[in-house]
N, C-alpha and C positions, 0 to 999 in steps of 0.2 A: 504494500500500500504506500503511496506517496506521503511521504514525512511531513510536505508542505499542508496536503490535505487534512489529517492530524493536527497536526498544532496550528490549524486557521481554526478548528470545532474547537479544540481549547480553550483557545483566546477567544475566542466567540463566546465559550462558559464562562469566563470571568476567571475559569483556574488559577488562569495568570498571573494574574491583577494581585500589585502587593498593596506599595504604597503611595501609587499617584493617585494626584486627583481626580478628582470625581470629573467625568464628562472626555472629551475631545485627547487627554494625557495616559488615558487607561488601555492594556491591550483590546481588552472587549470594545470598547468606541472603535478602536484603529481597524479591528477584526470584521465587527459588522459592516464599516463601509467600504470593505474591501468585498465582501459577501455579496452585498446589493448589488456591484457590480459583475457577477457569474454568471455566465452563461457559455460554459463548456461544457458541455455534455457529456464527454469524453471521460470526466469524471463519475457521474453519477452510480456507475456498480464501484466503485471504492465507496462513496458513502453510506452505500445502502452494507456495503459489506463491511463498514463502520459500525453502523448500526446493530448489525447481526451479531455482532462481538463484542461489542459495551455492554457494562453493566451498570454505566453510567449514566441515569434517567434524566440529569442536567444537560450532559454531550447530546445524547441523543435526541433531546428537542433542538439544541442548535443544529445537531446534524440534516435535521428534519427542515428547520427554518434554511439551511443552505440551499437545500433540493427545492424548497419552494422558491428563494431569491432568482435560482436557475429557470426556474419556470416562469417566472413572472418577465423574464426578461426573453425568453425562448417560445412561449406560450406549446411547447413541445406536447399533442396528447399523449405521445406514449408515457412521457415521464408521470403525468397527469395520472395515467390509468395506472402504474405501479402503485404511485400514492393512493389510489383508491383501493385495491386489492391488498392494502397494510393496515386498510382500516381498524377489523374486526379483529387482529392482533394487538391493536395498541387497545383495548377496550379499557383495561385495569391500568392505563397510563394518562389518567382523566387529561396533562397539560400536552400531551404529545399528540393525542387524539383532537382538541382541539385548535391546537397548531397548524393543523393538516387541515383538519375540515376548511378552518376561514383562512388558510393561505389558501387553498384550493379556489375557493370564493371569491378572493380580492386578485388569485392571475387572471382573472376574466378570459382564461381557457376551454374554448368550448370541448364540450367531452358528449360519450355516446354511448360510453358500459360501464357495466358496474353501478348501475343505476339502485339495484337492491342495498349496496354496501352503505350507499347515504339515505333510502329510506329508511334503512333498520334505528337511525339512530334519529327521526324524525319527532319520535315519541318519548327520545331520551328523559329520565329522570333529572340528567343532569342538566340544568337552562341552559348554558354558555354551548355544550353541545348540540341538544336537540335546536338553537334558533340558527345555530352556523349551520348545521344539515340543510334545515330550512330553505335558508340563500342560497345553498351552492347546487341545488336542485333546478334553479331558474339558470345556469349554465350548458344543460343538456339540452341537445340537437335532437334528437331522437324520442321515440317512446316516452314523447310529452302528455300522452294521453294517462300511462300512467303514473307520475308524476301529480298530475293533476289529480289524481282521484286520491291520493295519500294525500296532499293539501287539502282538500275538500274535507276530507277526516281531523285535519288539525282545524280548519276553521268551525267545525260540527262542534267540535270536542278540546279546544286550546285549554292548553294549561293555566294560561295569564294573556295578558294582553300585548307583551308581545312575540308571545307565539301566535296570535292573529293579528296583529303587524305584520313581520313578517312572512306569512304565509299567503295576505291580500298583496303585498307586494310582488310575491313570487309570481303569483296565479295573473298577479296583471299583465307580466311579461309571457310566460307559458299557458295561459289557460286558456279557454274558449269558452263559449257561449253558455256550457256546462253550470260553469260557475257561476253563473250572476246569480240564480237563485237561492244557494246556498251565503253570497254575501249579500245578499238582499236581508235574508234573515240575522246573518251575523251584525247586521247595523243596526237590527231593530233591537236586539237584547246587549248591544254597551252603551254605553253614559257617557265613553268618552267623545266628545267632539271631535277633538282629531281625527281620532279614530274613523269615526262616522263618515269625516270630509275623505280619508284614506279609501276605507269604501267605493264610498261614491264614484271616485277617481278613473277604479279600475274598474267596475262595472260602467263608467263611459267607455274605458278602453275595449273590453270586452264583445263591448254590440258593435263596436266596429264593424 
């Protein structure tokens, strides 16, 4: 494995880090914005084979925020769909799982399998998880129909308010005509305005 690769995930963790100060003097500041800048690809099986050999849950979410830096700047599916297919592995790693999902989210990488991997965690217990599922569901090209019918069940059935946020936001971009009567009903049982005008929004969008 590349030495250089290694101790960029270090310094990325802060391992480093002794006694400078805080911000811009630190290896972790220096590390991440060398990070942001990746997009080699050519790397990606040494991190994922970083990954597989830590035992280190602090490395391995920078390792994980690398592979995503990579993507964000490559919008690469395939690297996309590896990330997806690691899901249901990071389950008992609540910050690495989340990592993943809202990097996946914020590369505005469109994807097309692996579709089951992010509904599974649509219903998550855990909030930060199940609303980043949420979002990253309105990224998929494909078998938007179903997509849309697990949204329809969070908007039926949300846990809080903004898992139906979220989910009128997703359905506005992904959904069809389907929808408006189930967010027809979801405006009529909250209170919150916003909310309400959120609605609204995307059942304009909808009858397009």
């Amino acid at each position: 494995m590349d030495e250089n690769i290694v101790l960029l995930i270090e310094n990325m963790s802060g391992i480093n880090d002794k006694n400078e100060a805080i911000g811009s003097q630190t290896l972790s500041w220096n590390a991440y914005q060398m990070a942001r800048e990746a997009s080699d690809l050519s790397v990606v099986p040494q991190v994922f084979n970083f990954i597989s050999l830590s035992e280190n849950d602090r490395q391995k979410k920078q390792a994980y925020q690398l592979l995503l830096f990579i993507l964000g700047n490559t919008k690469s599916v395939s690297l996309a769909e590896m990330l997806l297919q690691q899901l249901k592995q990071l389950d008992n790693n609540d910050e690495c799982l989340y990592t993943v999902l809202i990097g996946l989210w914020e590369s505005e990488t469109p994807i097309e399998n692996y579709m089951e991997n992010v509904i599974f965690y649509i219903d998550d217990q855990r909030e930060l998880i199940r609303n980043a599922a949420i979002r990253l569901l309105r990224l998929y090209t494909k078998h938007k129909d179903v997509a849309e019918n697990a949204l329809i069940e969070i908007i039926e059935n949300p846990y809080d308010d903004y898992d139906l946020r979220y989910a009128v936001e997703t359905l506005s971009i992904i959904g069809s005509k389907k929808s408006i009567a189930p967010l027809k009903e979801a405006k009529s049982l909250t209170e919150d305005y916003e909310l309400q005008q959120l609605i609204l929004k995307a059942i304009t969008v909808l009858k397009r």
